[in-house]
Each structure stands twice: as structure tokens, then as C-alpha cells.
N, C-alpha and C positions, 0 to 999 in steps of 0.2 A: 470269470470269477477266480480271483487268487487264492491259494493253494487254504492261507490262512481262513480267510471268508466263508470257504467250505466247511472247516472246520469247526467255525463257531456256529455255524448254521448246524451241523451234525450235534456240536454240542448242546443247541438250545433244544434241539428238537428230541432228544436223548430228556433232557432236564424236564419238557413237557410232558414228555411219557411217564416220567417220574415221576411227578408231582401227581398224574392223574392218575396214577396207579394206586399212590396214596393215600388221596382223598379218596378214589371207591373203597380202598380198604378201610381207612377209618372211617365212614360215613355206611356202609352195608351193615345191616342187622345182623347181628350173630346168629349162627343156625342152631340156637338151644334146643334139648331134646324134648322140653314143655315150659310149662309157664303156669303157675311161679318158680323160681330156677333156686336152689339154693348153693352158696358154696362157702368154702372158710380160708381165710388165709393168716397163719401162722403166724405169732407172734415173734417180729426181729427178721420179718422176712425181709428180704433187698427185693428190687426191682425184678431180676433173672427168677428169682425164688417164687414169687406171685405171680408171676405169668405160668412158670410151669406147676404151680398148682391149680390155677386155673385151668390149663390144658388139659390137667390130670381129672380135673372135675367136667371136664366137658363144655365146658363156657368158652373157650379157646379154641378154635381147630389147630394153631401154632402159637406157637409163645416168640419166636424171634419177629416178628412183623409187630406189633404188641409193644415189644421190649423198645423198638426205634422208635415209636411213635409217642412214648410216654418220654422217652431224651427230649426227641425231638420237640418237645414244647418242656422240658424245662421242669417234668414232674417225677422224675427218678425219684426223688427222695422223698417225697410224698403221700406212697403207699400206708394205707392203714388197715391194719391187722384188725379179723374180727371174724363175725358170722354175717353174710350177706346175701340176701334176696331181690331178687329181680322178679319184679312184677311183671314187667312189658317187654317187650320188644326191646332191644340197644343195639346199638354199634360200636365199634371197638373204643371209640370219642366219649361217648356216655359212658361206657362203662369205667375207664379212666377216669372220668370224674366222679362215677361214683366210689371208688373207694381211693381217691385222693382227697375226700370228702369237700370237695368242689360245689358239692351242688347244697346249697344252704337248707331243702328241705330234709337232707339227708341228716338225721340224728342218731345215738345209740345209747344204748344200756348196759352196764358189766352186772352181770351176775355174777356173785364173790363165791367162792370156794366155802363151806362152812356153813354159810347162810342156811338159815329153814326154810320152810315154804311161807311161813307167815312173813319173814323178813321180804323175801322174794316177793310178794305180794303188796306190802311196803313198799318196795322201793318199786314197784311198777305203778299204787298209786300215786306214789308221789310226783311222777314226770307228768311234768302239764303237754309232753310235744306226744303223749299216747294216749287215744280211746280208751277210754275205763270202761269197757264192757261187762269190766269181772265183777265194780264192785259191789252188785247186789248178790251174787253168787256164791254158797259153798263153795267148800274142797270138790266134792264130788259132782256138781253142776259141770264143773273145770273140766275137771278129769273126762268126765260126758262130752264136751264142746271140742273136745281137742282130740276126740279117738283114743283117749286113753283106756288099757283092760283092767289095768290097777286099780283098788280099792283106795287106798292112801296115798296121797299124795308125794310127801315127804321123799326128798333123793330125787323125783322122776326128773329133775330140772337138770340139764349139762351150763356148767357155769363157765361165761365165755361171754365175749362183747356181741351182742345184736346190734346190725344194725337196719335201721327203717325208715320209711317216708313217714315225715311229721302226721298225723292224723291216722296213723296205725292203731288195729286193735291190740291192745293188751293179751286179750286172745290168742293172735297170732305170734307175738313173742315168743307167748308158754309154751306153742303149740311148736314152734323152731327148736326150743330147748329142749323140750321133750322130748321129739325124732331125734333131735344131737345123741342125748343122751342114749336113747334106744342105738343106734351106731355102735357108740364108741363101746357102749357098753358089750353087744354081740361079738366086735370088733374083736374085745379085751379077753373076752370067754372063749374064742377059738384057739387062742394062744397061751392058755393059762397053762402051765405047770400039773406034772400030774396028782394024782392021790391028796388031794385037796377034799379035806373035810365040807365042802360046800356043795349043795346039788341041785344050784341054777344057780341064772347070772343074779338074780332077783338076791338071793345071800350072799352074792357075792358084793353087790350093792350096799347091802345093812352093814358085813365088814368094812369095804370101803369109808362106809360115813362115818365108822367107829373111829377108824387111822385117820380120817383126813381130821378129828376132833382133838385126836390125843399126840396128835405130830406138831411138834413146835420148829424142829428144824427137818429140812429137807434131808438131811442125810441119815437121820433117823427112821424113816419112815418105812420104807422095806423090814429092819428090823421089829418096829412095831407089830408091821403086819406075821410077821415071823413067830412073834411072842404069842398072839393074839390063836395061829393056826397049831400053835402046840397045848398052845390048851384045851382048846377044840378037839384034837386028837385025843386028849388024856380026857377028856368027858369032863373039866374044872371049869369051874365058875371062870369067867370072864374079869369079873370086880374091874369095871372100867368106870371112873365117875363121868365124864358125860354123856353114858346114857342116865344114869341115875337124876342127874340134873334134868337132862330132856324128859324125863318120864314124873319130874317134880311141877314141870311148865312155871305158870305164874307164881307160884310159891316160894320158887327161887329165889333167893334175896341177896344171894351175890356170894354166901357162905355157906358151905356142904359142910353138915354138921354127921358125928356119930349115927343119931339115929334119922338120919335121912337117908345113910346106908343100910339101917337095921328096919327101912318102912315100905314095905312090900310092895312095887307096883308092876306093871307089864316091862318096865326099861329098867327093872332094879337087878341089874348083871351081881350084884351083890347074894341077891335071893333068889333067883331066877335061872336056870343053867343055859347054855346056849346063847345061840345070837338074839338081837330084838326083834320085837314084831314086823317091823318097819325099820327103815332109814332112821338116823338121827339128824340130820344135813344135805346140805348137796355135797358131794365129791367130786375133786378137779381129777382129774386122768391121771393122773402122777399117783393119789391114793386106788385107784380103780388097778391099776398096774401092780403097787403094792401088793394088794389083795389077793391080787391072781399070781404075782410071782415073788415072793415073799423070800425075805434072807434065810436060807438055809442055815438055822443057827439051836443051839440047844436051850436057848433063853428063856426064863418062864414068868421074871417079873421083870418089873421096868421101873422104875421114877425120876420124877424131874427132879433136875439138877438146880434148878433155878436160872439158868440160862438160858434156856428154851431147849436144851438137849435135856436126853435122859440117859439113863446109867442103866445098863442089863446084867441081868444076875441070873443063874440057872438052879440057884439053890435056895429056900427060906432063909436061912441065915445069911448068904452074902447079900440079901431084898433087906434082909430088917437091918445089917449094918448100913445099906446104902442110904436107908429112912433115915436111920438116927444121923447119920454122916450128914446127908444134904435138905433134910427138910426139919431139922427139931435144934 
């Protein structure tokens, strides 16, 4: 056998080793730590980014075997950012296609930042590809099916793309977003800021859904929670209009008049000192963060601009000229 013949025989027999090393790794079950698995992958992530969140969640033993295997068929760019559950058993093949969203029984749902819980409910019955379990059901049947200890619902929801096999309960959704939230939220409270007028995460929560209400631009939003925590300190009314609105519900009619500030209810920050009963919304992570780590600022009122920014003022008279300046 000539020197080359050898070589290509070394070569093929190298390239078969390869290949079947491949296929056992894509084709082996992933060793998850139970079942049903849950995990999330970040929004804008690249290829390298979801496998090592994957790894970090425990779905991956490595992220570099993974990372070739998803090139190597051409699905790099593919990945779809979301909340994801595995039911069954995969292999690293399956699980690439499920969040390449490859596999057609795979659908999902965005839970919008803002949203109520009735909205949230809405848009879960509205998708014909989810088991309506809920819809003969209370708030608190809900709350009951899903191990929730909360009395009201409102807030408990983490808002964020689910996704699931076609003929999923509705149920199980809530019951994804609910633990999210329970996470992010425990997450957010370990790291909070000190000497915060708040004393659990649960208030920290009612703030959050106040800022994520009254936050129009993103770079605002720290400052809100800012404004929101000095007044909390100084023992001032809050005077935020939507709780007032939330606490008006179907009466709403699109315009917050005088005495819909001057009409007493449980959400009336106007009449009322302190935070609200409850949430007014879900909140996305960004106001949850606010909340807990809020702009160190002297600020005590705020208004919109009409742009979606607001204007901060630390004194009554720089608040009433910013009124008359940008809203009259």
C-alpha cells in the first residue's frame, strides 16, 4: 500500500470516528435534572450566548459540542429567544429544533409588560393553539391550580415570551410565568439597595407595577422609582394617576377627570397614603430593578413632557411651573 493510500484510509477512518461521535452526541438524551425542564433564553442572544445559557441552566453539560452542531446544519441564526419547557426526554437534535422553532407544534405567547391580569387572561383566551382550562375559573381558582400563596392575582405574572406544544394548558402558562416571576423577583430583592422604605418583595412588586405604569421612556425610569421612594420616606401621598385609574376599572372612560382624584377608593394614591393594595400590572425586570435600585436623586415630583419623558423637580413651585410649562 502506497505511502498516500495509507493516508486516506487513516483519513476516512478518522472522518468515521467523527461522524459517529456526532451523531451519539446529537442523537443521546440530555441528562436533565427532572422533567418538566424549564429554561429562558435572552433576548438578541447569538448562538455562543444560548448555549451557554443553556449550560448555565443545566439543559447542556457543554455548550461548545452544541454550538458545531447547530453550524453545522445551517441553524446559527435561528435561535429564538423566550421561556422554554421540555416536557420529555431530547437530544441535543430536538432540542435545536425546538428553540429554532423547527418543530411546527411548537407555539408561543408574549406576555406584554403593563398588561393586567384580565388583559393576560385575554390574550390566553384568545389563542385557539392553548387548552382553556381557565375559562370557567376565578382569580383565585387560578391562583389555587397553580400553587399560588397570593390572594390577588394582579403583578404575579413575569412577562416574557412562553413557549409550548400546541394543546397546552392555559394553566400551565400562568403557572411558567408565575414561578418566573417568583425568580426574578427573589432574585431582584437580594440585591436591592439599602434603607428602602419597602419590607418585602411583595411591595416591592406594587412599586414596580406603579413605575413600569408611569415610565414612558426607558431612561426615565430609575428616576421615577427615585421620586416614587422619597416620598415614601417623607410619609406623602404618592398622587400617581394610574393607580387611580386601576382602582376606577370599568368606569374609566379614557379621561381622568378632577373628581376622579377627589373619589376615594382602595388605588386612590390621591386619598389614600402609601403604596396600593396590590399590583396595578405585570412589570418587566427593568421596572422590578428600578424599584429595588432607584436614582439616588432629591426629586419629589415628576411630569410628562409630552414626549413620553418627564421632567423632575424637587420643589412645589419648580412641579407647578413644569405643569403650566408642558401640560396647560
Amino acid at each position: 500500500m502506497t505511502p498516500i493510500k495509507e493516508l486516506l484510509l487513516w483519513l476516512l477512518f478518522i472522518l468515521v470516528i467523527v461522524v459517529g461521535l456526532a451523531g451519539f452526541y446529537a442523537l443521546r438524551p440530555l441528562p436533565l435534572p427532572k422533567l418538566p425542564y424549564e429554561f429562558s433564553l435572552k433576548q438578541g442572544s447569538s448562538l455562543k450566548s444560548a448555549a451557554r445559557q443553556m449550560h448555565q441552566a443545566g439543559v447542556l453539560p457543554g455548550d461548545l459540542l452544541f454550538v458545531l452542531l447547530a453550524r453545522s446544519l445551517g441553524k446559527a441564526a435561528q435561535i429564538k429567544p423566550g421561556n422554554y419547557e421540555i416536557e420529555a426526554p431530547v437530544s441535543p437534535l430536538q432540542l435545536l429544533d425546538i428553540i429554532s422553532k423547527g418543530r411546527v407544534e411548537q407555539s408561543d405567547i408574549s406576555v406584554i409588560e403593563g398588561w393586567t391580569f384580565n388583559q393576560l387572561r385575554a390574550a390566553l383566551n384568545a389563542d385557539p393553539k392553548l387548552r382553556h382550562d381557565t375559562l370557567s375559573m376565578t382569580d383565585a381558582d387560578i391562583l389555587k391550580h397553580i400553587g399560588a400563596s397570593e390572594k390577588d392575582a394582579e403583578g404575579l405574572f413575569f412577562p416574557d415570551t412562553y413557549n409550548f406544544s400546541s394543546g397546552s394548558s392555559d394553566l400551565a402558562v400562568l403557572k411558567r410565568a408565575y414561578q418566573l416571576m417568583q425568580r426574578k423577583l427573589q432574585e431582584s430583592w437580594k440585591t436591592r439597595v439599602a434603607n428602602l422604605p419597602l419590607a418585602n418583595p411583595y411591595q416591592a412588586l406594587i412599586l414596580a407595577s406603579i413605575v413600569e405604569k408611569e415610565t414612558g421612556q426607558a431612561k426615565d425610569r430609575s428616576m421615577i422609582a427615585g421620586v416614587f421612594i422619597n416620598r415614601l420616606h417623607k410619609k406623602m401621598l404618592l398622587q400617581t394617576d394610574p393607580t387611580v385609574i386601576y382602582g376606577m376599572g370599568s368606569k374609566f372612560d379614557g379621561n381622568l377627570r378632577r373628581r376622579d382624584l377627589q373619589t376615594d377608593t382602595p388605588y386612590n394614591t390621591y386619598t389614600r397614603a402609601g403604596l396600593t393594595p396590590t399590583p396595578i400590572a405585570l412589570p418587566g425586570l427593568a421596572a422590578i430593578q428600578a424599584a429595588l435600585h432607584p436614582a439616588q436623586t432629591n426629586a419629589l415630583y415628576f411630569v410628562a413632557k409630552g414626549d413620553g419623558s418627564s421632567y423632575f423637580s424637587s420643589t412645589l413651585t419648580e412641579h407647578n411651573n413644569a405643569v403650566n410649562r408642558y401640560q396647560k
